[in-house]
C-alpha positions in Angstrom: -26.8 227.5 215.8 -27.5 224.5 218.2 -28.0 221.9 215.0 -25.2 223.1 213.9 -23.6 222.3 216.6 -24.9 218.8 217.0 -24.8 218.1 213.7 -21.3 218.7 213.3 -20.5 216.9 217.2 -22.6 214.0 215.6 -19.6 214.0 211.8 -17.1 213.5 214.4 -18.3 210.9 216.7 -19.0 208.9 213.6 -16.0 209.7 211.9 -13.7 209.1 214.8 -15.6 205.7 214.9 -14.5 205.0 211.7 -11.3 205.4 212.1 -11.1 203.5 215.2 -12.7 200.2 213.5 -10.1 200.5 211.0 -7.3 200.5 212.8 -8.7 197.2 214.5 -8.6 195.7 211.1 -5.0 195.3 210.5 -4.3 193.9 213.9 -2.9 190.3 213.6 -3.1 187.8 216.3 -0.4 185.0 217.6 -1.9 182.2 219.7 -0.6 179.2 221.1 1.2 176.8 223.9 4.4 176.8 225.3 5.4 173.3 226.6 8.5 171.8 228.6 10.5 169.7 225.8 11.2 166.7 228.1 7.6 165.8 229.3 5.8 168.2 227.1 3.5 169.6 230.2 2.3 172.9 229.6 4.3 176.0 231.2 2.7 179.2 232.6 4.2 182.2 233.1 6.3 182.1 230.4 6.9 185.8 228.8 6.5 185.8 224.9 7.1 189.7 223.4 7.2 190.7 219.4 11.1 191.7 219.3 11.4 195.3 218.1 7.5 196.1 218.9 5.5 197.1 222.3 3.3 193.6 222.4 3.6 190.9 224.5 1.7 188.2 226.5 2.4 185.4 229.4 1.4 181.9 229.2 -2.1 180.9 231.3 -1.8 177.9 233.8 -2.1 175.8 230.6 0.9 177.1 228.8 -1.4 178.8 225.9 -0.6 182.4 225.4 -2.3 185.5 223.0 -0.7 188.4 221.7 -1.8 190.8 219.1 0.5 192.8 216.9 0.5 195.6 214.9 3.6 195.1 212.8 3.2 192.6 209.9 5.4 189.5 209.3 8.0 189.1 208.9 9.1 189.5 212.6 10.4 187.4 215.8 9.2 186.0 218.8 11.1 185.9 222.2 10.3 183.4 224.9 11.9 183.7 228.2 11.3 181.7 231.2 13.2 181.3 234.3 15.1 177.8 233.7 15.3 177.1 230.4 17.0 178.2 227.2 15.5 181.6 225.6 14.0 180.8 222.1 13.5 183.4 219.3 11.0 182.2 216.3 10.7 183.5 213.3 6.8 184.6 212.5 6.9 184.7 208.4 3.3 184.4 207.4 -0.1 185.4 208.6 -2.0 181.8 208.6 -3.1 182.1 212.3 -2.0 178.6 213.1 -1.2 178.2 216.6 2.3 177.9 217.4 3.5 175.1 219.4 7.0 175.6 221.2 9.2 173.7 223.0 11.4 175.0 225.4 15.0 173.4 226.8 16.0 173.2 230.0 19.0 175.5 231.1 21.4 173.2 232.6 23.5 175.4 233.3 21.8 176.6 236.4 
């Protein structure tokens, strides 16, 4: 009864396991640097999210940001940051280039 029991705890760990690698398979990942269009210096804290989707990331001190998605392309990127214009960008493919993206300064402000 008790290898039973472990042998059958033992199909489910592994199995579970499994499943949990696969999953991990079909995540895609975004990276790159979000710079100020007029001196190009790098901008952190700058919020980048998957529109539609539950993913999003903020730019390190060095403006470069990371965000993993589940969702395939096609699908869009918004950038907000206090000051300057709000960008969305088109993601079509899945080449893993980093992006580089320039953002405006809101002079309306």
């Amino acid at each position: 009864m008790k290898k039973t029991f472990l042998t059958t705890l033992l199909f489910i760990v592994v199995f579970l396991t499994g499943v949990q690698l696969h999953a991990q398979e079909d995540v895609l990942r975004i990276t790159g640097v979000v710079l100020e269009q007029g001196a190009r210096e790098p901008l952190p804290g700058v919020s980048i999210s998957i529109k539609g989707a539950n993913a999003y990331a903020i730019t390190d001190t060095n403006g470069r940001f990371s965000i993993t998605s589940q969702k395939n392309p096609p699908f869009t990127l918004v950038v907000n940051y206090i000051g300057f214009l709000a960008q969305e960008i088109p993601v079509t493919d899945q080449s893993g280039a980093p992006l580089e993206i320039l953002l405006f300064d809101d002079n309306r402000l």
